[in-house]
C-alpha positions, 0 to 999 in steps of 0.5 A, a space after each residue: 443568365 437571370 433564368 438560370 440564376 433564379 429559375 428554382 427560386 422564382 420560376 416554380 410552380 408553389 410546393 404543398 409547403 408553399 400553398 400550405 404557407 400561403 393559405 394559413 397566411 390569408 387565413 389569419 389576415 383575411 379570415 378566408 379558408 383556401 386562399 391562395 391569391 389574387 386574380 387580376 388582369 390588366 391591359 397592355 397597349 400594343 403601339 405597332 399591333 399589325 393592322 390585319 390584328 387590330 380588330 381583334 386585340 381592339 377592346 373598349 378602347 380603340 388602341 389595340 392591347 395585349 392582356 397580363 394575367 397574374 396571380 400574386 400572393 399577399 407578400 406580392 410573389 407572383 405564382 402565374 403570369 400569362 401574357 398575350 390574350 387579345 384585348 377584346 377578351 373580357 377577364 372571364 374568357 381570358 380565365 377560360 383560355 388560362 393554363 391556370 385553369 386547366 392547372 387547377 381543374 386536372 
């Protein structure tokens, strides 16, 4: 029911109005052409992990987790989100694996 209710709002790609929109913004409050937003990842503890992935979703910490990538805007709109990379992933190989790389370079 959510989905279909804000499917064309909230789960979109950005238009060329919206990267448009987005990067004179950044421009003016940041002084940084080409801005779109913010990378960022951050780790999700896995409670119930199975104990035959433990070793590979087992990072710094010896909990086992699971990595949120997201890219949000300076008003906080979120324009990628990905879940799921294993925590022993460091936040270049986990960029390296991202949908939004091979977005971005194609």
């Amino acid at each position: 029911m959510i989905v279909a209710l804000d499917k064309n709002e909230y789960l979109r790609l950005p238009t060329v109005e919206d990267v448009q929109s987005i990067t004179k913004l950044h421009k003016a409050k940041h002084k940084v052409d080409g801005h779109l937003g913010c990378l960022d990842c951050t780790h999700t503890y896995w409670k119930n992990c199975p104990v035959a992935w433990k070793g590979s979703y087992q990072g710094r910490n010896p909990a086992p987790s699971i990595v949120l990538e997201a890219v949000c805007d300076y008003n906080f709109f979120f324009w990628h989100l990905n879940y799921g990379s294993c925590g022993s992933l460091n936040d270049i190989n986990i960029l390296n694996q991202s949908p939004l790389l091979d977005m971005m370079c194609t």
